[in-house]
C-alpha positions in Angstrom: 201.8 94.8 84.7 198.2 93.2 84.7 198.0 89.8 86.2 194.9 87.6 85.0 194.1 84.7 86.5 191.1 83.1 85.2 188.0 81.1 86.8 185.9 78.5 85.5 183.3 79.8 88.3 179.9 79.7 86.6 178.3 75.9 87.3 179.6 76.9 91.0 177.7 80.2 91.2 174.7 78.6 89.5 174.6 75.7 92.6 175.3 78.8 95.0 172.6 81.0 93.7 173.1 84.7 91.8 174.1 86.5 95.1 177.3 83.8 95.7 178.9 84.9 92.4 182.8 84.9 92.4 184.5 87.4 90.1 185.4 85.5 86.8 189.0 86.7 87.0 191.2 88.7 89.4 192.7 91.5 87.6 195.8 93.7 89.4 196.9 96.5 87.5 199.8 98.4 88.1 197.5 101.9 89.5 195.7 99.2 91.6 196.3 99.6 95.7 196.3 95.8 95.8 196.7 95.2 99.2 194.8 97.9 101.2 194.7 95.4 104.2 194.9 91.7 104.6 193.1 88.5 106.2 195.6 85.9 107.9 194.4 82.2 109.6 196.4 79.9 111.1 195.0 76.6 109.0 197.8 77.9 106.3 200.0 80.9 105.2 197.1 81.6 102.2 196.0 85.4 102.8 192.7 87.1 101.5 194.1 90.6 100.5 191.7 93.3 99.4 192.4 95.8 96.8 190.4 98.7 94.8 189.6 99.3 90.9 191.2 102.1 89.9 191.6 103.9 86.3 195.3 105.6 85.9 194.0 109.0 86.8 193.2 107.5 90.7 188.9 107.2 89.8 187.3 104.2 91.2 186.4 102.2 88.6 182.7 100.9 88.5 179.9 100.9 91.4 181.8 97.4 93.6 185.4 98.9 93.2 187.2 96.8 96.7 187.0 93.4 95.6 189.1 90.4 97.6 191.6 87.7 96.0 193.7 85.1 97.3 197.4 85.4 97.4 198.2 81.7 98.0 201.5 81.9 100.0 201.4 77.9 99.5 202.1 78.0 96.0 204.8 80.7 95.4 202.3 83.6 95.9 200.1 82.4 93.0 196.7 84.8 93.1 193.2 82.9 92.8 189.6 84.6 92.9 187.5 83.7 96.1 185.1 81.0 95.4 181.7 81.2 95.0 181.3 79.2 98.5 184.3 81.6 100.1 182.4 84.8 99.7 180.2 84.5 102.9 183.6 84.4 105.0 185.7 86.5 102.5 183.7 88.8 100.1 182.6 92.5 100.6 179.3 93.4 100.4 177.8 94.1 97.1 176.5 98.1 98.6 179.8 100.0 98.6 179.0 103.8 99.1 181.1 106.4 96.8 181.9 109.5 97.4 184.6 111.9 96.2 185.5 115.3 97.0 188.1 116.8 95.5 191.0 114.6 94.8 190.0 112.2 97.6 187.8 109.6 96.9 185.9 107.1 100.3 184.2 103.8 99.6 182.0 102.3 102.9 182.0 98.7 102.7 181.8 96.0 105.3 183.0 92.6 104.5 180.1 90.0 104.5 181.2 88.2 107.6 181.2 91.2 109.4 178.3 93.0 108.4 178.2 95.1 111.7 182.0 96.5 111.4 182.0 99.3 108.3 185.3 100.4 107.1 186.1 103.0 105.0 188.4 103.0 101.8 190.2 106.2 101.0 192.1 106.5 97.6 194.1 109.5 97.1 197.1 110.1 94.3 200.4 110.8 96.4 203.3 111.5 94.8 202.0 110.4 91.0 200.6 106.8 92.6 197.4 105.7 93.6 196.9 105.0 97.3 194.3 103.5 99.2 193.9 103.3 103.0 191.5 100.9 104.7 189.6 103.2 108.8 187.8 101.3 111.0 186.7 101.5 114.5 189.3 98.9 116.2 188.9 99.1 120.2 187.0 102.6 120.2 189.7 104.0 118.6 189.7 105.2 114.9 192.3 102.7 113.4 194.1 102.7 109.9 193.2 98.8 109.5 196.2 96.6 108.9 195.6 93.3 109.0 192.8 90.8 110.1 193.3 87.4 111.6 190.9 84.5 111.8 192.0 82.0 114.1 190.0 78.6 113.3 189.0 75.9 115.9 187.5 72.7 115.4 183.8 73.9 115.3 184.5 77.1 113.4 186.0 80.8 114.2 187.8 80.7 117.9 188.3 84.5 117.1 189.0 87.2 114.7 191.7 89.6 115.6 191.7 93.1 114.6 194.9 94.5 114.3 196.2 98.7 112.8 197.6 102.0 113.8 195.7 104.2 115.8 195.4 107.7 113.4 195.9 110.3 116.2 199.6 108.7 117.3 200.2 106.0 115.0 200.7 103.0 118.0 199.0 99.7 117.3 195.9 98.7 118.3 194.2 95.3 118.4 191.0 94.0 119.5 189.6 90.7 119.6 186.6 89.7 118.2 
């Protein structure tokens, strides 16, 4: 299954300048993790989920493989690019650091509005499927990253909550930002 959705994004990324550019379509393919973790607010049920490119055989596919989309819970799930004026909150940086060894494959990025929390992206084939896990620092602890949510006040960000499973015994971790 490939889902397109296009975007008519280009007089927007020429107002926003070359390094606000939205992807011109989101594409999930069936060997794509999808949703390797997820941003939440409370203004609406709308999620930013991040995925990877990946070929069928599990590669990453180009040098900026994580990419985010919208999944807009407010209209039946629908998926939308980020805009061109969204990627400051919601976009990963354009530096994503590859390396593979072996079968395993890591990808450092940070997301832009973070810039100072790196995660890492590990893509692996498990039982004939591509998977992708997002590791961050959450709390001190090393933390398979779950979910991140971005609780909105009048004048901005009140807080951003981080919230995974700490690797050494799996029990959840959160820390507020």
């Amino acid at each position: 299954m490939v889902v397109r959705v296009a975007c008519n994004c280009s007089i927007a990324a020429l107002a926003m300048g070359a390094s606000a550019r939205a992807e011109p379509a989101v594409v999930l393919d069936t060997h794509d993790p999808t949703s390797v973790f997820v941003v939440a607010k409370n203004q609406n049920r709308n999620q930013v989920h991040y995925g990877v490119h990946l070929d069928p055989a599990c590669n990453v596919v180009g040098a900026q493989p994580v990419y985010g989309y919208w999944r807009m819970l407010e209209r039946n799930g629908e998926v939308e690019p980020i805009l061109p004026r969204e990627i400051p909150a919601y976009g990963v940086s354009r530096t994503q650091r590859i390396e593979t060894r072996g079968e395993t494959t890591t990808i450092q990025v940070r997301l832009n509005a973070a810039p100072d929390r790196p995660f890492v992206i590990t893509v692996r084939r498990v039982a004939g499927r591509c998977q992708a896990d997002a590791r961050m620092a959450i709390a001190g602890a090393d933390t398979r990253l779950r979910w991140v949510y971005v609780r909105f006040g009048f004048f901005g960000v009140d807080y951003i909550l981080l919230h995974g499973s700490r690797v050494s015994d799996g029990a959840s971790i959160e820390e507020r930002l």
